[in-house]
C-alpha positions in Angstrom: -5.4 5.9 -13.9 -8.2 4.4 -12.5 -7.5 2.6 -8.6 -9.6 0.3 -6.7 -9.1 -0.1 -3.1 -10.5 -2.7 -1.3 -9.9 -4.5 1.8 -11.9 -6.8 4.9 -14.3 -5.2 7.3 -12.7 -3.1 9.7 -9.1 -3.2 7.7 -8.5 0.6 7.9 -9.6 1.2 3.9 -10.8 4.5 5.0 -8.0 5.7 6.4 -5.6 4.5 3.7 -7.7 6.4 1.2 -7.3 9.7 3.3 -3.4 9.1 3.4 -3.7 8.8 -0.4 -5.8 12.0 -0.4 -3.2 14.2 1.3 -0.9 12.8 -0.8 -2.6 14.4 -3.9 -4.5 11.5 -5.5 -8.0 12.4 -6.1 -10.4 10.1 -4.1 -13.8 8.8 -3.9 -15.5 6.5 -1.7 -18.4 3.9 -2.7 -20.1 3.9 0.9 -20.1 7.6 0.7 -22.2 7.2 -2.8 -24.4 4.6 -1.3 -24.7 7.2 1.8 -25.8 9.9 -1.0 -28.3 7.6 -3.0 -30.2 6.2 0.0 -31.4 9.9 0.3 -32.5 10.0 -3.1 -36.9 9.5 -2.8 -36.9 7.0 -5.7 -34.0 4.7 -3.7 -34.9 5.3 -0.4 -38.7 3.5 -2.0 -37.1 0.5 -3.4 -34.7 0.3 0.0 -38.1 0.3 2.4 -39.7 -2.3 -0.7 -36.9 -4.7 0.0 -36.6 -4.5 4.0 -40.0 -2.6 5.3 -40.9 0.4 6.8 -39.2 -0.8 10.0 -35.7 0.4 8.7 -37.0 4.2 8.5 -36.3 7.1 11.2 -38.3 10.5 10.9 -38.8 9.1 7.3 -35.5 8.7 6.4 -33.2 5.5 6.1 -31.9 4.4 9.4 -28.1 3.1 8.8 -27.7 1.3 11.8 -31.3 -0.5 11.4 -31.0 -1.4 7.5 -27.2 -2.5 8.4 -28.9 -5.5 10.7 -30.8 -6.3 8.2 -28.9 -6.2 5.6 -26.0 -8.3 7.1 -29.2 -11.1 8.8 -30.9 -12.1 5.2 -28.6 -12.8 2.4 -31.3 -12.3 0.0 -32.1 -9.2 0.7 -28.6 -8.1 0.7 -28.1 -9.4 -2.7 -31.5 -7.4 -3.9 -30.0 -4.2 -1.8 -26.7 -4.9 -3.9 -28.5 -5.4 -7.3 -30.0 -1.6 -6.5 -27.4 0.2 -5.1 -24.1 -1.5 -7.0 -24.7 0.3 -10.6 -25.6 3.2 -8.7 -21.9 3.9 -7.5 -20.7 2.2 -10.6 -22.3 5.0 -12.5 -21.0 7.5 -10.2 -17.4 6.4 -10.7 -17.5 6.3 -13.9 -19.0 9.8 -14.1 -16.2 11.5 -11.4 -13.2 9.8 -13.5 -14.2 10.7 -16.8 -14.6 14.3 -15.3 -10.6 13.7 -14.8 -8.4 15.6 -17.0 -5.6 13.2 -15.8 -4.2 12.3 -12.7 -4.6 9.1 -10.1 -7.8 8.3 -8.8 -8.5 5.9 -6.1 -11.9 4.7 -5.0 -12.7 2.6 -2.0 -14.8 -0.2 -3.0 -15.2 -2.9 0.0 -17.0 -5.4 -2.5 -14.6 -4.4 -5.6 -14.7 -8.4 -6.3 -17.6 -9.3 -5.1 -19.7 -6.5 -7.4 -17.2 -7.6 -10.3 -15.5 -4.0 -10.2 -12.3 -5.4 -10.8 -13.0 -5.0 -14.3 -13.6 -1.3 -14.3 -9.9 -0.1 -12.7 -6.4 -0.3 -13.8 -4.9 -1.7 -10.6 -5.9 -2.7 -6.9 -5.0 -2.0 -3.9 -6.2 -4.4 -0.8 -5.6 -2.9 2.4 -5.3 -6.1 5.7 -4.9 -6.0 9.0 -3.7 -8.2 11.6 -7.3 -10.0 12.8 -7.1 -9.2 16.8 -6.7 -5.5 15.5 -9.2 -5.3 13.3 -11.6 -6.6 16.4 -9.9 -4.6 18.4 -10.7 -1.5 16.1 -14.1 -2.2 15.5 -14.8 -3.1 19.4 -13.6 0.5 20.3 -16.3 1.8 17.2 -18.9 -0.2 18.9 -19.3 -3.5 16.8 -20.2 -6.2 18.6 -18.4 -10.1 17.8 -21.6 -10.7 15.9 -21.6 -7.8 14.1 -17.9 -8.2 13.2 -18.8 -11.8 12.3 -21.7 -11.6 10.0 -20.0 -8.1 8.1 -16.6 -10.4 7.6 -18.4 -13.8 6.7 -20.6 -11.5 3.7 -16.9 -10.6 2.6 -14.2 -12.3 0.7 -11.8 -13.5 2.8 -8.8 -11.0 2.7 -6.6 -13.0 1.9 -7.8 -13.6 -1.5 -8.5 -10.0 -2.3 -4.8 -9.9 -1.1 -3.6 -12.8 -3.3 -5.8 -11.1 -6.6 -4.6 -7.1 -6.2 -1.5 -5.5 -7.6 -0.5 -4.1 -4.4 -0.8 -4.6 -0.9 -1.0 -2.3 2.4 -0.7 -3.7 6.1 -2.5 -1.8 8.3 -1.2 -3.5 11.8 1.0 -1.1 12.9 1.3 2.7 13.7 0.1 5.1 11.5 3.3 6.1 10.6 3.8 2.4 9.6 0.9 2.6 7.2 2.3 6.4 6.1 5.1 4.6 4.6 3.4 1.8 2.7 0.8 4.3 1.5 3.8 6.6 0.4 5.8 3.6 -1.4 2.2 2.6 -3.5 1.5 6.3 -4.1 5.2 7.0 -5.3 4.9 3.7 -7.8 1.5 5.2 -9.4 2.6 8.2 -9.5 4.8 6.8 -12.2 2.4 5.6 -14.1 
């Protein structure tokens, strides 16, 4: 079975995802693809065609510069998605048909944005309360403007709440979140 997870900016996707990992699902991330394909010559090219030279660093793509870019000029983050979005879908569909069987879960921030949706068997969004997602992004260095313009180039939560199969609050402890993980996990699990 085939999972998307998806969830707002700063939600705690990535940390859900490990809780599903240690739980034995097997688990891929879509930012760790993008990560992996802006190294690749022929991507890192098109990346520096779309936003300039100024987004390079010893020749290779600077995160934090082509992530001000990207999240100032809508138009160039819709030509950066048009690149890099069959890129990971490729990849996913590559590391699940290498499956045998099992659960896997991806983490796709923009599953319904991109239209993913339509490539897994169920969804998971992961929310958060808003004051701690600020909170947790604050303490990772975001400033309100940078939370701002990443959440405003997202669906709002509550509708990638409203269209997934299940749900996972993120607002409490992490023993809290353990437990919702667990219950999903445990209902998967069974097919």
């Amino acid at each position: 079975m085939l999972v998307g997870l998806t969830g707002g900016f700063g939600s705690g996707k990535s940390t859900v995802l490990r809780i599903f990992k240690d739980l034995g699902a097997t688990v891929l991330s879509a930012d760790a693809v993008v990560h992996e394909a802006l190294r690749r010559r022929e991507v890192r090219k098109s990346v520096v065609d779309i936003f300039g030279p100024g987004i390079l660093s010893g020749g290779e793509i600077d995160r934090r510069k082509l992530s001000a870019e990207v999240f100032s000029d809508e138009e160039k983050r819709k030509r950066l998605e048009e690149l890099l979005h069959p890129i990971v879908l490729e990849t996913i569909r590559e590391a699940y048909g290498a499956m045998n069987d099992g659960v896997m879960i991806v983490e796709i921030p923009l599953l319904f944005e991109a239209g993913f949706e339509k490539e897994v068997d169920r969804v998971i969004a992961v929310r958060a309360d808003a004051d701690v997602v600020v909170e947790r992004l604050r303490a990772k260095g975001f400033s309100e403007e940078e939370i701002r313009r990443r959440s405003a180039a997202q669906m709002p939560v509550e509708e990638k709440a409203s269209r997934a199969d299940y749900l996972i609050d993120n607002s409490g402890t992490l023993k809290e979140t353990e437990r919702e993980v667990k219950r999903v996990w445990e209902d998967l699990s069974r097919g």
